[in-house]
C-alpha positions in Angstrom: 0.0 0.0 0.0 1.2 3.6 -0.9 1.6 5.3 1.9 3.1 8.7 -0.2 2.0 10.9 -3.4 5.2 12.4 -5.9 3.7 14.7 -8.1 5.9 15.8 -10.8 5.1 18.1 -14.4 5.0 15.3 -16.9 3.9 11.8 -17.7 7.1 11.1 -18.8 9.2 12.0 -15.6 6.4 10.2 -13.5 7.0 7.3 -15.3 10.4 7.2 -14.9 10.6 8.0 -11.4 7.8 6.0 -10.3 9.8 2.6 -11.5 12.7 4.2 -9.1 10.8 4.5 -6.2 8.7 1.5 -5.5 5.3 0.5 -4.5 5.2 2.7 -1.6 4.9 5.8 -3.8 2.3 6.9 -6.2 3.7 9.4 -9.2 1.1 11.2 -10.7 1.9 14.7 -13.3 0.5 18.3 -12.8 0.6 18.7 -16.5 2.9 21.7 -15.7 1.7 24.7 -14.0 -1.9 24.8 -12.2 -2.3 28.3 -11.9 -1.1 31.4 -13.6 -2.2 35.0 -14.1 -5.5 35.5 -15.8 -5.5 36.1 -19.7 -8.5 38.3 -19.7 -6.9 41.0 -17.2 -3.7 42.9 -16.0 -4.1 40.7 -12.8 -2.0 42.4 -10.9 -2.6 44.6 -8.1 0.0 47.7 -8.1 -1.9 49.5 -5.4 -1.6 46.6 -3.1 2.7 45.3 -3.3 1.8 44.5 -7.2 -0.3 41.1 -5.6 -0.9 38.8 -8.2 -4.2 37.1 -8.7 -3.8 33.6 -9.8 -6.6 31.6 -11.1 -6.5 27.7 -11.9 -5.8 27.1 -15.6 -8.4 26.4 -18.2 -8.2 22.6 -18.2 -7.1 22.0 -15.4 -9.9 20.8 -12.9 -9.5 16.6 -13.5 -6.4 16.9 -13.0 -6.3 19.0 -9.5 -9.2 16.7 -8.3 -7.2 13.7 -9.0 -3.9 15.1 -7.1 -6.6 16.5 -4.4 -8.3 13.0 -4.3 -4.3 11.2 -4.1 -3.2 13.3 -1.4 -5.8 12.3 1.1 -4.9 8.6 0.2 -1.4 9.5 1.8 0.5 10.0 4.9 3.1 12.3 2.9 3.1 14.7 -0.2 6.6 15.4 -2.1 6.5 18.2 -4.9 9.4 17.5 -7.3 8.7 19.4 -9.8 11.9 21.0 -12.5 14.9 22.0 -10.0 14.6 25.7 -11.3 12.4 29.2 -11.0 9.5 27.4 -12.7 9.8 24.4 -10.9 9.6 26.0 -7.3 6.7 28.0 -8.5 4.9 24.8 -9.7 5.5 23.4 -6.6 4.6 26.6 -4.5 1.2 26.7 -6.5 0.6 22.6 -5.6 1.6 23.5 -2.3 -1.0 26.0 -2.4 -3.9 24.0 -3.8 -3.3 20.8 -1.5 -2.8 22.7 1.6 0.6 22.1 2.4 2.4 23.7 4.2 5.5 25.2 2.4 7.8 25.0 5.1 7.0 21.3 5.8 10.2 19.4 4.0 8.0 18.7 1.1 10.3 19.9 -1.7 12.5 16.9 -3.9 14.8 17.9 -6.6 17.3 16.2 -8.6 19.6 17.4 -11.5 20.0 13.7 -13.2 17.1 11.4 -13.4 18.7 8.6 -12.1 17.9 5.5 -9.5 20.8 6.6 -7.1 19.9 10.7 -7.7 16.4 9.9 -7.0 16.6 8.2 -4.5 19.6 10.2 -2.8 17.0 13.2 -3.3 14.1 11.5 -1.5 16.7 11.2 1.6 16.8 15.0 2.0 13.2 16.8 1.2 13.4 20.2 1.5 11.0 23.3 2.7 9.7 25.2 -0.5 12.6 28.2 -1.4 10.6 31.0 -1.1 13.1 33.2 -3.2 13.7 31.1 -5.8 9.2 31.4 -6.1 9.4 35.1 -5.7 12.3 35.4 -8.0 9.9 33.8 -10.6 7.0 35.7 -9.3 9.1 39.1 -10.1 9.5 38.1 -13.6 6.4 37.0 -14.3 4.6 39.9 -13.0 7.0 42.4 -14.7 6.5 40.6 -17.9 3.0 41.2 -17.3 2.9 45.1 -16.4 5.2 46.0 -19.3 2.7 43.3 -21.5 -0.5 44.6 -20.3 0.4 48.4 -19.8 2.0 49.2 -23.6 -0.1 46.5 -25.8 -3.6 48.9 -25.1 -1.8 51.7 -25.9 -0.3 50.4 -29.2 -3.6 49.2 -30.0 -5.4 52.8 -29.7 -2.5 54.3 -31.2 -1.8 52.1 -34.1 -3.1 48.9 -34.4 -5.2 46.4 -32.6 -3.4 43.0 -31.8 0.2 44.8 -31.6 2.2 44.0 -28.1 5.5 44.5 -26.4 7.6 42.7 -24.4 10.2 43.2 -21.8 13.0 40.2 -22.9 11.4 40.0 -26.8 11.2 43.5 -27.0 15.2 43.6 -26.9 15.5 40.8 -28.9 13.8 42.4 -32.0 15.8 46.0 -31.3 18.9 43.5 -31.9 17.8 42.5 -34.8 16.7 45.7 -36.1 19.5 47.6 -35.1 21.6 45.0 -36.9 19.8 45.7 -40.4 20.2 49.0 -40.3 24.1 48.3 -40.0 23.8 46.2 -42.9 22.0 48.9 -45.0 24.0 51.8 -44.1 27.4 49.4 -44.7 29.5 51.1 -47.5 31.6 48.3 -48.9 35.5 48.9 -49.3 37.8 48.1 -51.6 40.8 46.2 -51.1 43.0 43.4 -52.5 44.8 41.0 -51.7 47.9 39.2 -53.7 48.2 35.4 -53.3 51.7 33.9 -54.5 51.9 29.8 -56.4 54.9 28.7 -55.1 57.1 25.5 -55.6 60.0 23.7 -53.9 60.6 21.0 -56.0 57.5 18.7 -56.2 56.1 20.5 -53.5 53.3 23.2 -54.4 52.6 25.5 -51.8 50.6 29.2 -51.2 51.9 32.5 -49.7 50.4 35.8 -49.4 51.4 39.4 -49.4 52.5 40.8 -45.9 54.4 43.9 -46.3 57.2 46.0 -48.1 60.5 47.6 -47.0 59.4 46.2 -43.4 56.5 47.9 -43.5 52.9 45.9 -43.3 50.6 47.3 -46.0 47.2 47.4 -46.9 46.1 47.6 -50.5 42.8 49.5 -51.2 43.1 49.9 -54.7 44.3 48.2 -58.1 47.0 50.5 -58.3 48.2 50.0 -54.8 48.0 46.1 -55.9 50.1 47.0 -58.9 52.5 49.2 -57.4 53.8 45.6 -55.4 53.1 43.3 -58.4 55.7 45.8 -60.4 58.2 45.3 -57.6 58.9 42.0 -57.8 61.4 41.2 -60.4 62.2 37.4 -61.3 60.4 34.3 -60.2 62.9 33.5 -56.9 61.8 34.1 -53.5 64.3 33.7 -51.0 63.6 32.4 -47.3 64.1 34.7 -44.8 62.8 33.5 -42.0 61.3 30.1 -40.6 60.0 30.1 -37.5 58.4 26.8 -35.6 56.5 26.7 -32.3 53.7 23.8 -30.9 50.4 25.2 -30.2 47.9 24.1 -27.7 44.2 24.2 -28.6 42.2 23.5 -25.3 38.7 21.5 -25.5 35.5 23.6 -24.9 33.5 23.0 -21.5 30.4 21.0 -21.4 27.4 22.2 -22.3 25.1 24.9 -21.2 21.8 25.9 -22.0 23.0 28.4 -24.5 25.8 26.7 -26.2 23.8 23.9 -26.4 21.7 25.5 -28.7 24.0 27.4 -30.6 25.8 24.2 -31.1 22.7 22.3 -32.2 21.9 25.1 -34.3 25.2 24.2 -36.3 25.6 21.1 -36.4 22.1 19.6 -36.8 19.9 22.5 -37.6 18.0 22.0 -34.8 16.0 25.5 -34.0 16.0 26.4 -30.2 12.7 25.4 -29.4 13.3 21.6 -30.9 16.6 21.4 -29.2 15.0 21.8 -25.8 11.7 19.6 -26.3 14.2 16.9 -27.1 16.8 17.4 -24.8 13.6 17.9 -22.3 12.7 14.2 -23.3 16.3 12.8 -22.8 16.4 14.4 -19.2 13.1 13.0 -18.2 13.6 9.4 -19.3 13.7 7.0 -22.4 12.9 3.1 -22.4 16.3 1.0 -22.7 14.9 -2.8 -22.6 16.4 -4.2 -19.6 17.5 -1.6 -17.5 14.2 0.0 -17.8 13.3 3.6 -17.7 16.5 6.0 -17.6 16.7 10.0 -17.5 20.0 9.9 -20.4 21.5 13.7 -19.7 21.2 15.6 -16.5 19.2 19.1 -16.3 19.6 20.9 -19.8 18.3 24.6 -18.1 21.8 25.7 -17.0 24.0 28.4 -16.7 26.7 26.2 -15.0 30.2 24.5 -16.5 30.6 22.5 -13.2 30.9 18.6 -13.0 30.1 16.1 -10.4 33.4 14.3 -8.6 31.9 10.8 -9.7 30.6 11.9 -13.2 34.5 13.3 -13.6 36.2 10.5 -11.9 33.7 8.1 -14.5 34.9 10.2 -17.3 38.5 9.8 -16.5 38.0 6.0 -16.2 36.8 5.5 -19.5 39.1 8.1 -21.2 42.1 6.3 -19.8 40.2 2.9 -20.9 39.4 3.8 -24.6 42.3 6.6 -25.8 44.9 5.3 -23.4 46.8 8.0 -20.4 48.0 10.5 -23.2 44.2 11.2 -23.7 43.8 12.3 -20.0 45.1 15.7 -18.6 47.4 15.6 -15.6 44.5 16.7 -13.3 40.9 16.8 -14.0 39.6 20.1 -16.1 37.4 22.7 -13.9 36.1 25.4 -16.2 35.5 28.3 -15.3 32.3 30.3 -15.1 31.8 32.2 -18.9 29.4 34.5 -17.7 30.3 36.4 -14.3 26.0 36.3 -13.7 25.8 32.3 -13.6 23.7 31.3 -10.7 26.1 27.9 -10.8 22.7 26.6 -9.0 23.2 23.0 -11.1 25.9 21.1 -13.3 26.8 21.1 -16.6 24.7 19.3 -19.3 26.0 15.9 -19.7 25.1 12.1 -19.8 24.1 11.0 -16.9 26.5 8.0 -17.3 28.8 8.4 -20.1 29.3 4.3 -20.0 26.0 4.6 -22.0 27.4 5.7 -25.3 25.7 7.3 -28.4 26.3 3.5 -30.3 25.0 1.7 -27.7 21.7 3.9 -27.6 20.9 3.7 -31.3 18.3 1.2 -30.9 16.6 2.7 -28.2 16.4 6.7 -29.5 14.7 8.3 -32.5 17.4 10.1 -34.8 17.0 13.3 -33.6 17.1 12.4 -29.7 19.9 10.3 -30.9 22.0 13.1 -32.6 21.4 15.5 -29.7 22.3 12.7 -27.0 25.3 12.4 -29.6 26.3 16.1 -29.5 25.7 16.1 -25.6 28.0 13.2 -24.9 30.7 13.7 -27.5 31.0 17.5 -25.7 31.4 16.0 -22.4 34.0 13.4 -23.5 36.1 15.7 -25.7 35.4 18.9 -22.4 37.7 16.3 -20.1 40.4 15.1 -22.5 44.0 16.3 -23.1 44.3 18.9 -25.4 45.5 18.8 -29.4 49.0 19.8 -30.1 49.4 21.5 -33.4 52.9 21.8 -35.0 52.8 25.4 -37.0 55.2 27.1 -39.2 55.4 30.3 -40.2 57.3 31.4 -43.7 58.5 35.1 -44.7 59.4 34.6 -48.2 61.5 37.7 -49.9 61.4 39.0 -53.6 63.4 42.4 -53.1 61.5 44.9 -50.7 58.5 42.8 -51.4 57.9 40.2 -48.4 55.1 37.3 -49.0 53.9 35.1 -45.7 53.2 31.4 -45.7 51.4 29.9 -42.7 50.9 25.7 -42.1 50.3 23.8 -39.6 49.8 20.1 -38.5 48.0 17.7 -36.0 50.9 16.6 -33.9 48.4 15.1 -31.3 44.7 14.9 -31.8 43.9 14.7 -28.0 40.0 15.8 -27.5 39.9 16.1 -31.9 39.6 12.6 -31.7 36.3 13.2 -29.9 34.8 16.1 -31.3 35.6 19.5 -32.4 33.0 22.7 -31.6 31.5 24.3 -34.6 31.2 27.7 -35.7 28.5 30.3 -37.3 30.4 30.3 -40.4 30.6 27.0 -41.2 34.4 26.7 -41.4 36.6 23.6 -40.4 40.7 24.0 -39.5 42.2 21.6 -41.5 46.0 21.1 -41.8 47.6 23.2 -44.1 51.0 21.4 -45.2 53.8 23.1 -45.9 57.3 21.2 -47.4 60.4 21.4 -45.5 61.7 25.4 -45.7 64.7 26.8 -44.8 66.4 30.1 -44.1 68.2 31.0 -47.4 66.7 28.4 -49.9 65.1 29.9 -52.8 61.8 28.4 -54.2 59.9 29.2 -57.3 57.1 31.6 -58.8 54.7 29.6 -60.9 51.6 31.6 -60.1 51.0 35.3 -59.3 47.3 35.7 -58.0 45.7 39.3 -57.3 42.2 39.8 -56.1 39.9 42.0 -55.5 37.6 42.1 -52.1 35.1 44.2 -50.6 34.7 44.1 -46.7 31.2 42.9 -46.0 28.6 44.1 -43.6 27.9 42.5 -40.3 26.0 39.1 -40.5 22.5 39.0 -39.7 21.4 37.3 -36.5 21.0 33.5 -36.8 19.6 31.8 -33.8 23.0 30.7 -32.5 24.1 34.3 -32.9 21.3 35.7 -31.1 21.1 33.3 -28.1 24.6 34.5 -27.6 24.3 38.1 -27.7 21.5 37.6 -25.4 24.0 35.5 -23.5 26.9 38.0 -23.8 24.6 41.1 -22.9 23.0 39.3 -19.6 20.0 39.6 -21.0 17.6 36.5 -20.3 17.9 33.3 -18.4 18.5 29.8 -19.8 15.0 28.9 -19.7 13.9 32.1 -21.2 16.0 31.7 -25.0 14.0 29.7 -26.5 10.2 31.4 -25.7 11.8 35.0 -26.4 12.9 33.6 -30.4 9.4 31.3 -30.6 7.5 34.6 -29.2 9.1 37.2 -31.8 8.6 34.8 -34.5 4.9 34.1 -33.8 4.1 37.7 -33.0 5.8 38.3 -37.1 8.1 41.2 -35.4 10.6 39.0 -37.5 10.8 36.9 -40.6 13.6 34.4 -40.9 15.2 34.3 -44.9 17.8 31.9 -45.4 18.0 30.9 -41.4 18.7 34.5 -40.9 16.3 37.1 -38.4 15.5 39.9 -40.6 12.9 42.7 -39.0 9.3 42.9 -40.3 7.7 46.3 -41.6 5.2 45.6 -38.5 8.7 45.1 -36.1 10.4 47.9 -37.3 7.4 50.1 -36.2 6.9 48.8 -32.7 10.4 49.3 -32.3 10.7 52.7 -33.5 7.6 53.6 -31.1 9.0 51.9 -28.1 12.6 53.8 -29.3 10.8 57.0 -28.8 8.2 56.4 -25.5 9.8 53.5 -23.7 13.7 53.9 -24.6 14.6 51.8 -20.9 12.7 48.6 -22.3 15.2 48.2 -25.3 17.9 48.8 -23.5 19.8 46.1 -23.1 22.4 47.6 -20.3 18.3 48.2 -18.2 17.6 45.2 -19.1 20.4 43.1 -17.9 20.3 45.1 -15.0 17.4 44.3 -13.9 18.0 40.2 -14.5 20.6 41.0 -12.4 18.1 42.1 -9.7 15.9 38.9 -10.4 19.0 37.0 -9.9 19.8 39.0 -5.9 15.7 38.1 -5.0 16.6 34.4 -5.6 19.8 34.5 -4.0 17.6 36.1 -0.9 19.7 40.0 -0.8 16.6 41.8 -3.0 12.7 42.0 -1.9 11.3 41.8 -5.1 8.2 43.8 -4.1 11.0 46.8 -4.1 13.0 45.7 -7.2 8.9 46.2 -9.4 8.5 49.3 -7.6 11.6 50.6 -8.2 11.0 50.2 -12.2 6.9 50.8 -12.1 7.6 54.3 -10.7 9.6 55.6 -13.7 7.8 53.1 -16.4 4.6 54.8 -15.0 5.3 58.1 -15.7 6.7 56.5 -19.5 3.1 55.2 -19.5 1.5 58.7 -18.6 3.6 60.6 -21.4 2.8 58.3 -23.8 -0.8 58.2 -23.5 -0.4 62.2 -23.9 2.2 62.2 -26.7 2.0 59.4 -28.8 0.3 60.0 -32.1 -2.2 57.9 -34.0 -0.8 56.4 -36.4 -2.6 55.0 -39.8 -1.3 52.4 -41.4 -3.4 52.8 -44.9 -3.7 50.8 -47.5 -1.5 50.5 -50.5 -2.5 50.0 -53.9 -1.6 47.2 -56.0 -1.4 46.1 -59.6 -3.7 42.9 -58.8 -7.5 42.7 -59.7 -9.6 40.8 -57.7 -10.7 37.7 -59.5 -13.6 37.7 -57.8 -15.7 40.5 -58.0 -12.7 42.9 -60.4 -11.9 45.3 -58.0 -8.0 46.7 -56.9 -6.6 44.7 -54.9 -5.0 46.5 -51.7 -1.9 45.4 -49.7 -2.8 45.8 -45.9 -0.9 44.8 -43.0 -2.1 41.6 -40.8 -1.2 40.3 -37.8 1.2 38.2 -40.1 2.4 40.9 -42.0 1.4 42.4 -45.6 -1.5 40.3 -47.8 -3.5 41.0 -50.6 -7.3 42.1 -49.9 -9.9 43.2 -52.2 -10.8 47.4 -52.0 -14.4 46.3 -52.2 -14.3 44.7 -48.8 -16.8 44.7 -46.9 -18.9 43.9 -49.9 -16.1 41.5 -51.0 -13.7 39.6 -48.5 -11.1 38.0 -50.9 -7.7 38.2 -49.7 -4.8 36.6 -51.0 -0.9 35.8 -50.0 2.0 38.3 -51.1 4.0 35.8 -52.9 7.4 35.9 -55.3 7.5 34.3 -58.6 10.8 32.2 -58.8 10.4 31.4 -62.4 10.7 27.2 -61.8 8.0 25.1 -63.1 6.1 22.9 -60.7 7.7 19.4 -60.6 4.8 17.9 -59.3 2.0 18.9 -61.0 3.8 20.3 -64.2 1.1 23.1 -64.5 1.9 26.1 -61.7 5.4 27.6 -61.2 6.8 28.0 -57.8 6.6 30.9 -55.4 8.1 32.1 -52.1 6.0 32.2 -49.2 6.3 32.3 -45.3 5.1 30.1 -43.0 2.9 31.8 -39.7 6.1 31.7 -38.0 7.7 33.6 -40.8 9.9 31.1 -42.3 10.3 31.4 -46.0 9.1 28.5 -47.7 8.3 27.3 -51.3 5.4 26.2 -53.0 3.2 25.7 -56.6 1.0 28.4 -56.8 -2.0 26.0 -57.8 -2.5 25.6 -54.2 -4.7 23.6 -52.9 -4.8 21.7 -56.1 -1.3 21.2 -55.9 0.7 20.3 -52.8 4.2 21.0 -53.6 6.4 22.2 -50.7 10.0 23.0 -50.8 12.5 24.6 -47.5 15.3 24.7 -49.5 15.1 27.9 -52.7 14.6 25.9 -56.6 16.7 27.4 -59.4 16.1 27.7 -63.2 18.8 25.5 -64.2 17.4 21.5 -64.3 19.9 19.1 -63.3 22.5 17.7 -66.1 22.4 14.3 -64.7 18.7 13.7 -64.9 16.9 16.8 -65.7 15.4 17.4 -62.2 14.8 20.5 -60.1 17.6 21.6 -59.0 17.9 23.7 -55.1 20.1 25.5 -53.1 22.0 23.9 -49.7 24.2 25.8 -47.7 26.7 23.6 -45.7 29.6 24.7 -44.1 29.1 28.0 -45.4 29.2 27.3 -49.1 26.5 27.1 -51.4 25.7 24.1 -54.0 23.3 23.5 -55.7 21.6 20.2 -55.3 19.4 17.6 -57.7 15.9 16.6 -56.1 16.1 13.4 -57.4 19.6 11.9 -58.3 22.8 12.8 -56.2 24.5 15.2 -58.5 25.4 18.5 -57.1 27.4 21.5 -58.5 28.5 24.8 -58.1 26.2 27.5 -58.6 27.1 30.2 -61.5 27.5 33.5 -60.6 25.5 34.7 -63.3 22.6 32.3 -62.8 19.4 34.8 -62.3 18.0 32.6 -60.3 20.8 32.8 -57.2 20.6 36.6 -57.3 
């Protein structure tokens, strides 16, 4: 007979821990939070300490009256909810509903979903942490006066369904800001001289590095002639060889962020995916025998930290499978990235890292399997030795003119052999072999090389390099990343071309009104500030009462001015060249919650709308009939598809291009992999480069 109720968020974790515990516990789920502020209303109280007014979710009855029902079954209640902000409010609100009393030791967490963790955790129960709920508490209700207070006023003022948001709101500034770099970029010239080289059978590269001494840019094509005129015969001489090892150090486990940058790379995996599947690999997956097993420990952390015994593990098998060169000469502690890490739990890693991706192939669907792969690969390669590169430098002399050669080789692979961290560009090191040089040999000129360049304008934000400016500039928490990119998306503040954030007409306005009326939301220095203050109420130093009074009093008198000062705007209707096929009216391009779309002038009389979409000039390979055109999914993902739908059902991610496929005469698309672009068949495996005149890449 149970004689005590665990009452967890999901069916998942409940399964998994109920096999842990035994038949003296029941495990039932919450479903994830029970209460929350009201939709319908501000449902806050600013007059009374900013009191919030929870109500029981929608949905939710059955599933309190169960836990009710459980509870009176038992002698004992545990709340182990997520060991985080969220999860102590989810166990505060339980708490709440089954009348417990929060400072009774009814509070289990664990960081690894493990027999031994669980059941260490169940040894030490816990009070409810007061500070970690208020902590949540604070955000949630400031969220909800900046949300509640500016969305009305952007609705009188502009246009209904418009809203702001304290984290998001930052988020979209970024990316604005960042276009507006890229617009206002001026390109500039410059060249560069690449020299085809030869020491007997040996073919190697060096560029141009300076002159009389002297390092020297090149802007122009006659500061590129003016060295190419200098160099007399086809001898270079050796001047100077210089060797020297290099170390190149492993990267530290996983955190929240990196993990999804990382993901983001390497499997494509948007932010959102890369935390409902590491969600499942935390909670528990079926492995035959052994049963029910949480695979990674808690992926919402800010922490590099490892356990002793999930070090001293990692060191066992490390000296096992790579042998005691593989192994530092004591154990790697990394230190914190970001000075405002709460440190509160450990690094994401496997929970055993005996288990290893091969092993769990049959057991794991491919993606959980490539992010469990990713996860443990990290943490392998994060406690090896490091790699030891040997590098040369070359200066390589043709009168005043001096050319630079640069190679270097994998002396010792250490952590390589395990895994190497990618980057946003897409680029791999890779050795670059040099022959044997010396000091006063000469080598040959087969090749003289100049080029022309242009310096390019600041990328545009993917979703690895916007979860780490967030990350850099404090702003946000690891659990927050992901909802701030899903909520800009879905609100179609942004638009995402070529897996790149790029500001919608509708963004750029918001942000130039909140710019003008509510300059201390978008600024990010504010806003990290006031994480900051989040961060002291959980750590107990900050009432958080006085941390949303301290920003309601000047964000009230923003409110005030605006309500005076702001000025309706119209957003009217544009004309367009389309006629209504319906009733032969203009068509008008007005501005939805989704962004711009085709409706007809007559409305109301006539209510035919229509998609903006761009002709890409393919014809339909499905249906033969309809050509292809862009359009954007409601998250604002660029897409492509025959413009006969719904007769026809073509659907394409990836861009189609004029040009059919030599092989086979298939559609051809664009991929992008390690930053290059190729184009790729549909059908057959042929793939090519794409030609720079090809209308159809511009």
């Amino acid at each position: 007979m149970a004689d005590s109720l665990v009452i967890v968020e999901s069916p998942a974790k409940a399964k998994t821990i109920g096999k842990y515990l035994g038949s003296k516990f029941i495990v039932k789920a919450s479903m994830g939070h029970i209460r929350d502020l009201p939709k319908s209303q501000i449902g806050v109280e600013v007059e009374n300490d900013f009191h919030p007014k929870y109500i029981t979710i929608r949905g939710k009855g059955n599933i309190l009256k169960e836990l009710r029902d459980a509870s009176k079954k038992v002698k004992k209640v545990y709340l182990a909810a997520d060991p985080d902000r969220e999860g102590e409010a989810i166990a505060w609100h339980l708490a709440h509903y089954l009348e417990i009393d929060e400072k009774d030791a009814c509070r289990v967490v664990f960081n690894e979903i493990t027999k031994q963790a669980v059941k260490d955790a169940f040894k030490t129960p816990r009070p409810i942490d007061m500070d970690l709920v208020n902590a949540q508490q604070a955000r949630r209700v400031l969220d909800r006066l900046v949300g509640y207070k500016i969305s009305p006023l952007l609705w009188k003022k502009v246009k209904k369904g418009l809203s702001a948001g304290r984290v998001q709101s930052v988020a979209v500034k970024l990316i604005y800001d960042r276009e507006n770099e890229i617009k206002a970029f001026i390109p500039e010239e410059y060249w560069s001289i690449t020299a085809h080289l030869m020491k007997g059978k040996s073919n190697f590269e060096a560029k141009f590095h300076s002159l009389n001494g002297e390092k020297i840019e090149l802007h122009s094509e006659a500061d590129m002639q003016a060295i190419v005129d200098q160099i007399k015969d086809q001898a270079f001489a050796i001047s100077e060889v210089k060797e020297k090892e290099r170390m190149r150090h492993p990267s530290p486990p996983f955190i929240t962020s990196s993990l999804q940058q990382e993901a983001a790379r390497k499997l494509n995996f948007r932010a959102s995916k890369t935390m409902q599947i590491a969600q499942q690999l935390y909670e528990g997956v079926e492995l035959g025998k052994e049963g029910t097993v949480g695979l990674i420990t808690y992926m919402r952390t800010d922490s590099t930290r490892i356990s002793p015994v999930a070090q001293e593990e990692a060191k066992g098998f490390i000296l096992e499978k790579y042998g005691d060169r593989f192994f530092p000469e004591t154990p790697r502690v990394y230190a914190k990235k970001n000075a405002n890490a709460q440190d509160a739990h450990e690094a994401i890693r496997p929970t055993s890292i005996l288990r290893d991706p091969e092993s769990m192939k049959a057991f794991l669907s491919r993606d959980q399997l490539r992010l469990y792969k990713l996860v443990w690969e990290r943490f392998v390669a994060s406690q090896m030795s490091s790699a030891i590169l040997d590098t040369m430098t070359v200066d390589l002399n043709n009168g005043p003119v001096v050319f630079r050669a640069n190679g270097s080789k994998m002396k010792f692979a250490g952590f390589t052999k395990v895994y190497v961290e990618g980057n946003d560009d897409g680029t791999t090191d890779e050795d670059r072999l040099l022959p044997a040089l010396a000091v006063g040999e000469e080598v040959s000129l087969t090749e003289l090389d100049p080029k022309q360049h242009f310096t390019q304008p600041p990328p545009r934000y993917t979703e690895a390099r916007l979860v780490r400016a967030l990350e850099e500039l404090g702003i946000g928490r690891p659990s927050t990343y992901a909802p701030t990119l899903e909520t800009i998306q879905k609100r179609y503040y942004v638009a995402i071309d070529e897996k790149k954030f790029v500001p919608t007409e509708l963004g750029e306005l918001v942000i130039q009104l909140m710019e003008e009326f509510f300059p201390e939301i978008l600024d990010a220095e504010f806003t990290a500030h006031m994480e900051g203050d989040l961060d002291h109420v959980e750590e107990g130093t900050q009432n958080w009462v006085n941390v949303i009074g301290d920003f309601y009093e000047s964000f009230e008198k923003r409110l005030a001015f605006a309500e005076d000062e702001m000025k309706e705007i119209e957003i009217k209707d544009e004309p367009s060249d389309e006629i209504c096929e319906k009733c032969g009216s203009q068509m008008v391009f007005k501005m939805g919650r989704f962004g711009k779309f085709l409706a007809c002038s007559g409305f109301p009389d006539c209510r035919n709308t229509k998609p903006i979409v761009k002709a890409t000039g393919v014809l339909c390979p499905t249906c033969g009939k309809g050509h292809i055109v862009e359009r954007r999914s409601k998250k604002g993902r660029m897409f492509y598809g025959c413009d006969q739908y719904p007769g026809c059902d073509f659907v394409s991610w990836d861009k189609p291009v004029v040009k059919r496929c030599p092989s086979c005469d298939s559609m051809m698309v664009e991929k992008r992999a390690k930053g290059e672009l190729k184009l790729h068949c549909t059908s057959c495996t042929h793939v090519e480069e794409p030609e720079e005149t090809d209308e159809a890449l511009d």
